[in-house]
N, C-alpha and C positions, 0 to 999 in steps of 0.2 A: 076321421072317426073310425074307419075301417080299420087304418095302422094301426091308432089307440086299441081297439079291440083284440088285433093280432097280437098284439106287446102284453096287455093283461092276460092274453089266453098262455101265450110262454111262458109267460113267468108261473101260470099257475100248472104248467105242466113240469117246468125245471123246479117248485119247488115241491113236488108230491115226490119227483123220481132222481132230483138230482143228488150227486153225490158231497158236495157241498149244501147243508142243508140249515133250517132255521133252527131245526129244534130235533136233538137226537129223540125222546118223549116221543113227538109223533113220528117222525120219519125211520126209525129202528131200533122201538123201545124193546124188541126181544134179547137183547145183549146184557139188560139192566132185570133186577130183582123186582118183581110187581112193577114193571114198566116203569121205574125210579130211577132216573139217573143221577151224580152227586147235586148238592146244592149250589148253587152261584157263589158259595166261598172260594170256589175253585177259580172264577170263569176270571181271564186274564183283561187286560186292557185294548188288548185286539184279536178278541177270538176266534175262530170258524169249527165250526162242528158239521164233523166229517162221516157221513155213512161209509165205512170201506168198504169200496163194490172191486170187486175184481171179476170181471166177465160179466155175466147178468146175475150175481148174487150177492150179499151181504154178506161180509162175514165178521164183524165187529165196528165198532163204535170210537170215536177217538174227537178229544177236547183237544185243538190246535193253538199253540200261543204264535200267530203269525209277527209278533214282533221279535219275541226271542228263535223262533224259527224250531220249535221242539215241544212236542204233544205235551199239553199237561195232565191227561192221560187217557188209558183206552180198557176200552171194557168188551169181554169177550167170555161165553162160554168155556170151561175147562174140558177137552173132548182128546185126551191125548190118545196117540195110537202109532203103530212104526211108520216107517217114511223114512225119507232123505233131505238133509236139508237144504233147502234150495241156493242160489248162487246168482238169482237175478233180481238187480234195487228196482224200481219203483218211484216215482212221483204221483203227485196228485195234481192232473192239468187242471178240475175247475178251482184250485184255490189263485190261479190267474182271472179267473172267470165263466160264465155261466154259458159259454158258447163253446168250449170245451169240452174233450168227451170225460161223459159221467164214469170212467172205468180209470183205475190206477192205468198208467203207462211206461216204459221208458224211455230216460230222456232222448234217445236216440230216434225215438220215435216220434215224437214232440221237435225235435228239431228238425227232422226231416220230412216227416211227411205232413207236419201241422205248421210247418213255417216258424216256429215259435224260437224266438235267438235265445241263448242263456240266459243272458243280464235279464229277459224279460221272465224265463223261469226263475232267476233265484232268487230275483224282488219279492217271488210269492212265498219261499219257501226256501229250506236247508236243499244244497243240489249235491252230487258224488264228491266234487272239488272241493268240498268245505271239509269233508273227512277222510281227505288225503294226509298225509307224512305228520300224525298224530304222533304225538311224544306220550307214555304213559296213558292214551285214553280209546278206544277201538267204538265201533258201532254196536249199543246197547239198545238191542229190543224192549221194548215196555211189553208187550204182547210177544212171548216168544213162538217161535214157528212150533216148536213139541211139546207144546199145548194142545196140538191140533192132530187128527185122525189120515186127512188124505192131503194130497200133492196141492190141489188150488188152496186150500183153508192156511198152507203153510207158504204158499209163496204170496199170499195176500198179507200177511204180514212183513214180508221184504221190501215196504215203502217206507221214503223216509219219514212219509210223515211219523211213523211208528216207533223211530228211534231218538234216541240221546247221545250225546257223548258221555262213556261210561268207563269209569275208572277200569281198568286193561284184567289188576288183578282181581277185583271186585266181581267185574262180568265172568271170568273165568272162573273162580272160586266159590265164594260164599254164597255169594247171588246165584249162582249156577245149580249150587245143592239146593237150594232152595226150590228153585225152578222143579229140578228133576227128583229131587228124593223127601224133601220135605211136603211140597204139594202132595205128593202119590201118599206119602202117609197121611197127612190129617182129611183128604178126600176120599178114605175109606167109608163104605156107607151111605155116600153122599150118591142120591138122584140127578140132581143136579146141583154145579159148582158154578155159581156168578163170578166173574173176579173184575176189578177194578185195578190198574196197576198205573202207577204216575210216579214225574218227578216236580220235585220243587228247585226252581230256578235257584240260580246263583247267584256268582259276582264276578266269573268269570266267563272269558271266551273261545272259542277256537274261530278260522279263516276272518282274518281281522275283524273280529267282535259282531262276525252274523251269526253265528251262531251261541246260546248261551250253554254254560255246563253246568249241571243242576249240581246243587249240593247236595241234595239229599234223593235218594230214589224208594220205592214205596208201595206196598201192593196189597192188596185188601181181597175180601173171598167169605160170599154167603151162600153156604151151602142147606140146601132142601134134603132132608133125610128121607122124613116121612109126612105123613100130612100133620103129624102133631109135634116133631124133632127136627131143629135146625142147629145148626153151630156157626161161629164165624171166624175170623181170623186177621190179622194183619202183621207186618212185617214191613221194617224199615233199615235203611243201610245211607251212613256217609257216605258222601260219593269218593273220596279219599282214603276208605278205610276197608279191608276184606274183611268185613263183621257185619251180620243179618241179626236184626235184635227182633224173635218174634214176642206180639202183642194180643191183647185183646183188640176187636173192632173200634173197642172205645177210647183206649188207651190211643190206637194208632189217629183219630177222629182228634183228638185231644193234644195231640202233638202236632198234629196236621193246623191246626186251629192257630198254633201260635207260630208253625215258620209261615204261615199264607197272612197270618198279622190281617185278617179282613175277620167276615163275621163268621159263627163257630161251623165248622165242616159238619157235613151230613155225606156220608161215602154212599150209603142203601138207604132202601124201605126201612122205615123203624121198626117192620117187623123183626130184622135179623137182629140176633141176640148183642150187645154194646159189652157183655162181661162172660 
């Protein structure tokens, strides 16, 4: 009875604080608009939803497809500011399990000092080796690091959970201006900027078929003006093609609707504006 009571008391301390969690809603609803995260049109066939803790803090939100091995997407404040970009990956040890530390690590770190072999990290997840000697495709942030104000906020998005494989000129180009000069102008005015960014799986692979490459890549954005002005925003890109097609919230919801072929997407709160 004792054990029985130790095992109910951990699990309910791993799941208030852990970084694999039940439910983004309660565990880190400040990254979503009126604590809304998207709807279950999104949520894949083997999900985990991921607080991203790097050190002892939060800094974004992220929907995991552990079978394709690549976030279906992550949501974060728009807080950009100078910096450097950082140069060091990231895993997430509790998507092995819950006795794992709750903080992103490297795998170097995971393998050495937590005993943890490869083959047993990369059953959980995408590892460095799978986005090795890429043809045409590079590591594509869904959350990019200058988004963000200071040095932790931006190397907490250097895990992999965070990434896709992303078409080489797509990430470099169009996707890029978008990131860096389309953002900065339609967040003019804005208090604060929600964004929502994913991709939608494909039909292909990279490191024999663990990893998937999305076909389409996707990012959404509700901004708070003032208490009575909001706007919103979305933007979608082929993952084959260096062309950013921006949308309305609804337009993008409506598209999103039919490559996820499940029931109709909800990105945000119905407060933010759909036209």
């Amino acid at each position: 009875m004792l054990l029985l009571l130790l095992q109910v008391l951990t699990s309910c301390l791993w799941l208030g604080h852990g970084e694999v969690v039940t439910s983004l809603q309660s565990s880190c609803p400040q990254f979503f608009f009126q604590k809304t995260p998207p709807n279950a049109a999104l949520t894949p066939q083997n999900p985990a939803w991921i607080c991203q803790r790097y050190g002892n803090k939060y800094y974004f939100a992220t929907l995991y497809d552990r079978n394709q091995r690549i976030p279906v997407y992550s949501a974060y404040l728009y807080q950009p500011g100078p910096g450097k970009r950082p140069n060091t990956w990231l895993v997430e040890p509790q998507l092995m399990g819950q006795n794992y530390p709750k903080t992103m690590e490297k795998e170097w770190t995971l393998l050495n000092n937590f005993k943890v072999s490869l083959e047993q990290l990369s059953k959980s997840q995408a590892i460095l080796q799978d986005y090795k000697n890429l043809t045409g495709l590079n590591r594509g942030h869904l959350n990019p690091s200058g988004h963000h104000g200071n040095s932790s906020s931006r190397r907490a998005t250097f895990t992999l959970t965070n990434i896709v494989p992303q078409d080489v000129k797509l990430n470099g180009g169009a996707w890029n201006n978008y990131e860096q000069q389309t953002m900065m102008r339609m967040t003019k005015g804005c208090k604060t900027t929600y964004v929502v960014v994913g991709a939608v799986p494909g039909n292909n692979y990279i490191a024999n078929r663990r990893v998937n490459i999305p076909s389409y890549i996707w990012s959404s954005a509700c901004c708070e003006m003032d208490a009575n002005n909001m706007k919103a925003w979305g933007v979608i890109a082929e993952n084959n093609r260096n062309e950013v097609q921006l949308l309305t919230l609804g337009e993008l919801e409506d598209s999103l609707t039919v490559l996820y072929g499940r029931e109709s997407v909800s990105l945000f709160h119905s407060a933010c504006p759909r036209k």
